[in-house]
N, C-alpha and C positions, 0 to 999 in steps of 0.2 A: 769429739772427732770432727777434724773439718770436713766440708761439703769437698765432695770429689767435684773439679771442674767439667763442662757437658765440654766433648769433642767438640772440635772446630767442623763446620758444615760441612762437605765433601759433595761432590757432582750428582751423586744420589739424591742427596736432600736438596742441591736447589731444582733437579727437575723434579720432585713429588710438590715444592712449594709452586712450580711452574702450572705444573697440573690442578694444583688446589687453587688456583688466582681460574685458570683459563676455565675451569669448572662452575664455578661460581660466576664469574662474570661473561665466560660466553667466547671476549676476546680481550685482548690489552695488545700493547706498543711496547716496541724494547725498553722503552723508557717506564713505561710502568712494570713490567716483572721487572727490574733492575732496582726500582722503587720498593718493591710487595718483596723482593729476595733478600735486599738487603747484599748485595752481589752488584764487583766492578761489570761495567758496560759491554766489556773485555769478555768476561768469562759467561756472560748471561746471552751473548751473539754466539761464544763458542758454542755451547750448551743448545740451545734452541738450532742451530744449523745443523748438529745431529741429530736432536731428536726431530728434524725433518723430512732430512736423508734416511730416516727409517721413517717416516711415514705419522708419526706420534704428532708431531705439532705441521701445520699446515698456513702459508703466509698469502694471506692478498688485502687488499687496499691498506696496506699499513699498521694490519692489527694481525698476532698470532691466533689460531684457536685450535682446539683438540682437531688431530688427525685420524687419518681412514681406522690406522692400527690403533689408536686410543680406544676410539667405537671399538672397533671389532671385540679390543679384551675387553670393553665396559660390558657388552652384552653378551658374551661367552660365562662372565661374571651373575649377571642378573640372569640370564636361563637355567642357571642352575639351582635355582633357589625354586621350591616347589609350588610358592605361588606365584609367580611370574607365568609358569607352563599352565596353571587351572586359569587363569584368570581373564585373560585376553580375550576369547570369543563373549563373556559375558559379559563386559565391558562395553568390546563395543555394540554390544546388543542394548547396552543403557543408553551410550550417545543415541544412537537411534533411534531410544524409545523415549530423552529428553530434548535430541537436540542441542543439546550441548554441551562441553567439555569435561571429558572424563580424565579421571587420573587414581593410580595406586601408588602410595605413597611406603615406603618404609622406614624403619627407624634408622640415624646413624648419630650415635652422642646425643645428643637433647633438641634434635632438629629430625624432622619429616623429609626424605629425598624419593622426590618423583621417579619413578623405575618405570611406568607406562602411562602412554597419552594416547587419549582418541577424541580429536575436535568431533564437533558435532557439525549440523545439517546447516545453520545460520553462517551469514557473511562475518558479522562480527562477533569473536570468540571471548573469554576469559583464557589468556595465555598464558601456558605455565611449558617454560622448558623440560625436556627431560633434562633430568639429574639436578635441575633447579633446586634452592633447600627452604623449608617452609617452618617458621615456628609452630612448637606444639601448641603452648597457647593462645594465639591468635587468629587459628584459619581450623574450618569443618576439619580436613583431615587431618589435623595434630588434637584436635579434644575428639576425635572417636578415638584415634590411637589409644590415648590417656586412657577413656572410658573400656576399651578392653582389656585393660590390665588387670592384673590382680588389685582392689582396693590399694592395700599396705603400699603396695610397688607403685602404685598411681601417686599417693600421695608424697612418697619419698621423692617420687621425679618431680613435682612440683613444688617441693617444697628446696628442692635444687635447680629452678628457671630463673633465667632473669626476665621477669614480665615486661618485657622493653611494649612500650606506649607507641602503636605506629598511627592507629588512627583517635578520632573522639570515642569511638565502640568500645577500642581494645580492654579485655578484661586484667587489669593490673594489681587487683586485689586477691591473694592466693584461696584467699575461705572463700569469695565469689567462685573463684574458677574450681574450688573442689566440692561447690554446691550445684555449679555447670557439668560439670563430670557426672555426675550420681544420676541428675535427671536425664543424660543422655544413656548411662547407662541403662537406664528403668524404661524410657523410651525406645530406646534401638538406635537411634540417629544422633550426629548433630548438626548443628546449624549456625553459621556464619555469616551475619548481616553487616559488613563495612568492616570486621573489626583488622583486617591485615590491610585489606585496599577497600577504598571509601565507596567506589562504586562497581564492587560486585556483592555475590550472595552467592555459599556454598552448601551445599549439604554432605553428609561425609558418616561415615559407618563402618566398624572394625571388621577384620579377615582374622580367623582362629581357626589355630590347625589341628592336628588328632587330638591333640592331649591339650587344647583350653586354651591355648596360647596367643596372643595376639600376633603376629607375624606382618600387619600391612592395613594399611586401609584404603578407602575408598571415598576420594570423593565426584560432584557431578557439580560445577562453577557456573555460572554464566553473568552478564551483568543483572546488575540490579533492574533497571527498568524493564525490563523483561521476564527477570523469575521471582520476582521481589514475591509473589505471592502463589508461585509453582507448589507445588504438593509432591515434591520429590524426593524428601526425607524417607517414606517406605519404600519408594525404587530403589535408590541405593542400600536401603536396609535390606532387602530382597538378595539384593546383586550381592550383597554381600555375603549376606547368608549360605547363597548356593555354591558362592566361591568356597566359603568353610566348610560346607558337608564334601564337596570334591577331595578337600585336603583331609576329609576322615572326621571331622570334628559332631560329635554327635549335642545337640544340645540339651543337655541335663531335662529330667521331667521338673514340672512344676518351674521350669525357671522364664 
């Protein structure tokens, strides 16, 4: 039987791909979503001039980015989710208590997307946008995710990455990184030295909700010359922990 052909784009689809460019990189030029849509010049000015006039895309020095009403639904969107609301005062009780940059991370597809940020105390940060998206296997908060999973489910998502090689660090071997998993799970934490950006270091630690579940993680970034040998791996294990008993999650005996 032949393949039915997929419908021709429609105005819907090029503003959700408008949304996925300006997400991901922050801003672009008409010329670039005209690029990334694959859409005349013509209809991609059409398109972006309403989703202005509603407030969704917003234009100055020559580059588009997410508008007031974008925010508004993104986080009408993450408030509702049960660890967004436990987790924020304890959060930023960890920036405070390292100094520097916090983040919760959650799942979307086989990538890690920042849902909260809290710089720390220091001039110079490790920067991460919200809504930013982070590989699972390269950075603290995508190998705690991992390590709260169920085993089986761990392994399956790994064995579905593409271990793209960003630095000399990056783990791109899948039995390394499903022998990196185990040990963070048996420890509590884990820990990123260079392997997504060469000069910082992360620590990071899974969020589980009533019933076991991995839901989000947790990590606390800063550069390398400064935390290269911080002892932050049980903070955020802590922070994390208390985020999970909030959400109901009792931890098994003997575990």
């Amino acid at each position: 039987m032949p393949r039915a052909e997929a419908p021709p784009k429609g105005s819907l689809d090029r503003a959700l791909e408008i949304f996925d460019v300006l997400t991901v990189r922050g801003g672009a030029t008409t010329a670039e979503l005209v690029a990334a849509t694959g859409a005349s010049r013509s209809a991609v000015y059409r398109l972006v001039e309403r989703l202005q006039a509603a407030e969704y895309l917003a234009h100055a020095d020559g580059r588009w980015r997410l508008g007031p009403a974008a925010a508004r639904m993104a986080m009408a969107a993450v408030q509702r989710m049960d660890v967004f609301a436990a987790a924020p005062p304890l959060l930023r009780d960890l920036a405070a208590r390292t100094g520097e940059t916090v983040n919760l991370g959650v799942l979307s597809g086989d990538e890690i997307v920042f849902v909260f940020r809290e710089l720390g105390r220091h001039a110079v940060q490790v920067r991460s946008e919200l809504g930013a998206r982070r590989p699972l296997h390269a950075t603290a908060v995508g190998k705690a995710y991992l390590a709260g999973l169920d085993p089986e489910r761990a392994r399956t998502l790994v064995d579905g990455l593409e271990l793209t090689k960003y630095t000399g660090e990056t783990i791109t071997d899948p039995a390394r990184l499903r022998r990196e998993i185990e040990a963070i799970r048996l420890r509590g934490w884990s820990e990123e030295r260079g392997e997504f950006d060469a000069s910082s270091t992360c620590f990071g630690a899974p969020v589980l909700d009533q019933a076991g579940e991995v839901v989000g993680s947790v990590s606390v970034a800063g550069p390398t010359s400064r935390i290269a040998d911080a002892a932050f791996g049980p903070l955020v294990a802590e922070a994390a922990g208390t985020v999970s008993r909030r959400l109901g999650y009792v931890r098994p005996e003997g575990v």
